[in-house]
TORLOKOL-773757 format. One record per residue (C-alpha): residue in one letter; y, x, z. Coordinates in steps of 0.05 Angstrom, whole numbers, padded with zeros to 5 digits, always signed. Example, Ala and Ser with C-alpha at 12.3 -4.5 7.8 and 13.67 -1.06 7.14 Angstrom:
<atoms>
A-00090+00246+00156;S-00021+00273+00143;
</atoms>
This chain:
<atoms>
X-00097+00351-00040;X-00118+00278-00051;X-00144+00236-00001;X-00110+00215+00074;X-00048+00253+00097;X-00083+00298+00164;X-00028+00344+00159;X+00018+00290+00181;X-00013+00290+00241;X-00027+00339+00299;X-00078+00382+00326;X-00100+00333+00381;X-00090+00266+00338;X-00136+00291+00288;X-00188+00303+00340;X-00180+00238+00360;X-00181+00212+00293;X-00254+00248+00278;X-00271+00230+00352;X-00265+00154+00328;X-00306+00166+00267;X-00363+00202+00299;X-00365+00144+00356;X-00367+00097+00287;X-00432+00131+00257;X-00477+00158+00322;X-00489+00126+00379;X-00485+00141+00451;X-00425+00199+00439;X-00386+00228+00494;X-00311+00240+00467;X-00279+00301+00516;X-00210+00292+00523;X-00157+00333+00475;X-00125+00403+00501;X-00175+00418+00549;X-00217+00480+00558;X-00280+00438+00536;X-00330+00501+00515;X-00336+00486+00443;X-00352+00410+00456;X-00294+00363+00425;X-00354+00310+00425;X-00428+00299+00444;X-00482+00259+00431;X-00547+00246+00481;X-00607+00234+00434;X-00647+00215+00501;X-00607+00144+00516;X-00635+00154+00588;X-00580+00217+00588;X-00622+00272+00578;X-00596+00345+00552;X-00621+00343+00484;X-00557+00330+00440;X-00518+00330+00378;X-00453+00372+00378;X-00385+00364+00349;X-00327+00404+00336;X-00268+00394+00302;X-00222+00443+00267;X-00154+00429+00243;X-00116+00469+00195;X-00038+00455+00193;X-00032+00481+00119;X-00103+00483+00091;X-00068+00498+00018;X-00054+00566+00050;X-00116+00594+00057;X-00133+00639+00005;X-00201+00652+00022;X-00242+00592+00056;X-00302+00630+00066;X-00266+00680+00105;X-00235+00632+00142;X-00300+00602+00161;X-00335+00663+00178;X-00279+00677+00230;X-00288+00600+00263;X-00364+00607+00263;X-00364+00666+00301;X-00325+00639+00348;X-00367+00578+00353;X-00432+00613+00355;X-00408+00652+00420;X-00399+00578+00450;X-00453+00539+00420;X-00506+00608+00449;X-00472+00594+00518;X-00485+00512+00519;X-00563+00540+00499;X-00562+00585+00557;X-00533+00528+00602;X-00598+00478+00590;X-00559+00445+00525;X-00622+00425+00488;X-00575+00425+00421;X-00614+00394+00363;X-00557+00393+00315;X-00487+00420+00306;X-00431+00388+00254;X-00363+00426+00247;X-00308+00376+00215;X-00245+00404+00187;X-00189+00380+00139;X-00198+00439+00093;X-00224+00416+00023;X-00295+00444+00006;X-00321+00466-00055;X-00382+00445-00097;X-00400+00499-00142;X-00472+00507-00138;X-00490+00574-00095;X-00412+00597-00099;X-00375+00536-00075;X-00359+00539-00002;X-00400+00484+00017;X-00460+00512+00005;X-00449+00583+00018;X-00413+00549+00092;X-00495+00525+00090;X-00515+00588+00094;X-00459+00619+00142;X-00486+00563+00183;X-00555+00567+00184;X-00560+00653+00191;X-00501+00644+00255;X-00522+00590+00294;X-00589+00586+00326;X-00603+00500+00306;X-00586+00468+00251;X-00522+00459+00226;X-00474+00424+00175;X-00400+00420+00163;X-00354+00355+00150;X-00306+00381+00094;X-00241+00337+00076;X-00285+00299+00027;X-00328+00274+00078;X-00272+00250+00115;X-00234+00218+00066;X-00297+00168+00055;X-00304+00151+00125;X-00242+00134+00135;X-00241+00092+00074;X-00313+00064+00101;X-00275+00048+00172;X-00209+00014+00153;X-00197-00007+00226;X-00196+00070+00250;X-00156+00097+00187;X-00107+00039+00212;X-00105+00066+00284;X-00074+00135+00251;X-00024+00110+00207;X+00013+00178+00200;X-00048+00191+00153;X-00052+00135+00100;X-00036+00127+00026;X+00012+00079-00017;X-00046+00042-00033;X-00077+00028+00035;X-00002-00002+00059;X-00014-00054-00010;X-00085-00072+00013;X-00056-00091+00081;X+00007-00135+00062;X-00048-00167+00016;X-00096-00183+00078;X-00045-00202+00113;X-00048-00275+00088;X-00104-00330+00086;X-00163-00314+00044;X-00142-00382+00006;X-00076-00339-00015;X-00114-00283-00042;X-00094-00297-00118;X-00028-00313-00099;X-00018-00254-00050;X-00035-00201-00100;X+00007-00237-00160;X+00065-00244-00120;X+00054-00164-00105;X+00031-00133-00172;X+00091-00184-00207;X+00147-00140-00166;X+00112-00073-00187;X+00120-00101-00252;X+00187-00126-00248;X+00201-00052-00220;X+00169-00024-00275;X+00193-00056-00327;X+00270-00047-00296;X+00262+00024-00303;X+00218+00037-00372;X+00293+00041-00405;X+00328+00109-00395;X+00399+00092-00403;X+00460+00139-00425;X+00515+00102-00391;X+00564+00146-00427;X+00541+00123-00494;X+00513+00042-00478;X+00445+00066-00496;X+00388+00048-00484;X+00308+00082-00499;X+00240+00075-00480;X+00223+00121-00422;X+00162+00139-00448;X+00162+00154-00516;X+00238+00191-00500;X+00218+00242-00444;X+00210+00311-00451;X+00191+00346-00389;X+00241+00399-00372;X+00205+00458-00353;X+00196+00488-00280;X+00190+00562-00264;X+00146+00588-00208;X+00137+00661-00184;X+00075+00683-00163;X+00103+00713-00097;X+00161+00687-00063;X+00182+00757-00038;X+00156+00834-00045;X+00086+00844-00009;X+00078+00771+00000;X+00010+00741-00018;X+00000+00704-00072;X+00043+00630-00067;X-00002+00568-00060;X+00043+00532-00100;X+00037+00590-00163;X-00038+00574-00144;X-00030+00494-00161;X+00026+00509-00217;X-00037+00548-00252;X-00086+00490-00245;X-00027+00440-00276;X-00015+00491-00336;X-00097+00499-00347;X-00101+00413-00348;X-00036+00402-00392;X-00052+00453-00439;X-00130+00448-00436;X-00166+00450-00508;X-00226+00419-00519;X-00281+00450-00477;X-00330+00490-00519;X-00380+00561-00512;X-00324+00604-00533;X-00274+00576-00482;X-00309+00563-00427;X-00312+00638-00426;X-00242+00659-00427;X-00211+00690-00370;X-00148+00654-00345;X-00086+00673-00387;X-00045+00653-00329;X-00075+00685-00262;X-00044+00755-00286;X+00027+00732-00292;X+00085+00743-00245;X+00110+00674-00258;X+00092+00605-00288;X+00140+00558-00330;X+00108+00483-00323;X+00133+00421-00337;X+00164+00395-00277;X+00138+00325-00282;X+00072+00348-00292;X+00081+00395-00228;X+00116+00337-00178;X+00055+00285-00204;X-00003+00337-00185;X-00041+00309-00119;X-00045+00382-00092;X+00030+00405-00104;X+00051+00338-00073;X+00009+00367-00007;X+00044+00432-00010;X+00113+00413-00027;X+00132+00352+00003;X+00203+00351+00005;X+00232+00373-00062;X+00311+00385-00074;X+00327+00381-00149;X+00393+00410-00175;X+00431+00414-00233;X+00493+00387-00274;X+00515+00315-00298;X+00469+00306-00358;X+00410+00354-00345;X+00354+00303-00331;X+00348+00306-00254;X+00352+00213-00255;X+00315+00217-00314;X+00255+00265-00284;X+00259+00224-00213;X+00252+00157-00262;X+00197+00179-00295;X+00153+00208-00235;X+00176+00144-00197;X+00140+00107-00255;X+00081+00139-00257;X+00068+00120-00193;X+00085+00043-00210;X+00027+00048-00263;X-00019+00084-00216;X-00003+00024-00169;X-00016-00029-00225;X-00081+00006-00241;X-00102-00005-00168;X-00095-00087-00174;X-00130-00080-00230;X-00176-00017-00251;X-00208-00057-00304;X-00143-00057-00341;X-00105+00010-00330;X-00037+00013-00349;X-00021+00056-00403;X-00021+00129-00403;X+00031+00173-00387;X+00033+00237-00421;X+00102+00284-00413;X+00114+00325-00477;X+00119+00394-00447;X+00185+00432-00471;X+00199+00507-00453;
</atoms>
């Protein structure tokens, strides 16, 4: 998953975290302490600035491996049916609730009708008795970026790239050119350092790029018998779909997935360690193997990815070229 790290964090910093953004966009918000028996109200907002009972409601779920859930909208149904029990009771206690927003750090969906935003919509609207709408990770991910000082606050959750845009406003604005030359000229010292692969055994010397061939990775479906389905298998699929995607057309945009009905995937592993989701899911990755079979030479190459992915950030006008890993199976 792309975005802010949540899962880095805990059930009652995240909270926090959405506590601090809600305070940021409304108004007038009560924030209820964390771990508490709080009746379904993690925050609360008085329309009636004189403290009246007519109010906006807020409750935050937090999912410590969102890639696991293979069915969001069953997941949903189960946490609105808890809420609605809660939400009916703050009704029956004089809560004049005018609006109810459920935030989580699971990713939504935006197929029209069949995502799960929109289908959450309706889950929404036929459970709960006021109007209702869900924060999905999306929605967080651009209010954090929007609110630099509270992303800052949680820093268990930010990216490589927010930790550059701080050393660089760390200096004077009169330093701004020189702050982010000094910075994108050790990336590129960096990069250029390692866009040789060398064979110390042999004093030679090639072009990263143009040499490497991405040693394939296998990945079962189900890590043991009568296990569900692996998230990971679930990723690996979407990385073989994008590296060995033909041009879109009627024909096949039609085709059923020639990969969903295996019992294992072989993918490049470079392609597989770069993916934004797979990243999320396995974070700490052990690679073995013998002298010779590629393991400095795969680490190089994903390392410099990320050093062009950097560069493009200081300057998106100009992207650094592309990587592209020749698959080999």
């Amino acid at each position: 998953m792309a975005g802010f790290h949540y899962e880095r964090s805990d059930p009652e910093r995240f909270q926090q975290l959405c506590q601090a953004l809600i305070v940021a966009e409304f108004p007038g918000v009560a924030c209820y302490p964390v771990g508490q028996r709080d009746g379904g109200r993690d925050a609360l907002q008085f329309a009636d600035p004189q403290g009246g009972t007519k109010s906006r409601l807020f409750q935050v779920k937090f999912v410590r491996e969102p890639g696991k859930i293979e069915d969001t909208h069953k997941w949903l149904e189960g946490v609105v049916a808890e809420e609605a029990a809660k939400v009916a009771t703050l009704i029956s206690r004089d809560y004049e609730v005018h609006e109810y927003i459920l935030i989580t750090n699971v990713p939504g969906t935006s197929y029209l009708d069949s995502g799960t935003m929109d289908r959450a919509n309706s889950l929404l609207s036929a459970a709960l008795p006021v109007p209702a709408r869900m924060w999905w990770r999306d929605d967080l991910d651009r209010r954090c970026e929007a609110n630099a000082r509270i992303s800052w606050a949680y820093p268990e959750i930010l990216r490589g790239t927010d930790v550059l845009a701080m050393i660089a406003d760390l200096f004077p604005v009169a330093f701004s050119h020189e702050r982010y030359t000094a910075l994108r000229k050790f990336i590129v010292e960096q990069h250029d350092e390692d866009s040789k692969v060398r064979f110390q055994q042999v004093e030679l010397t090639n072009d990263l790029i143009k040499l490497f061939v991405d040693v394939p990775a296998l990945i079962a479906s189900r890590p043991a018998a009568r296990k569900p389905i692996s998230p990971l298998f679930h990723a690996a699929v979407n990385v073989a779909e994008r590296v060995n995607a033909s041009p879109p057309s009627a024909t096949t945009s039609r085709r059923p997935n020639p990969y969903q009905a295996q019992d294992e995937i072989r993918v490049g592993a470079a392609a597989l360690l770069l993916d934004e989701t797979v990243s999320e899911i396995a974070r700490n990755v052990v690679l073995e193997g013998g002298p010779g079979q590629g393991k400095s030479t795969l680490g190089q190459f994903v390392c410099q990815a990320h050093r062009l992915k950097i560069l493009s950030h200081f300057h998106p006008e100009r992207p650094g070229h592309r990587l592209v890993a020749t698959s080999r199976t």
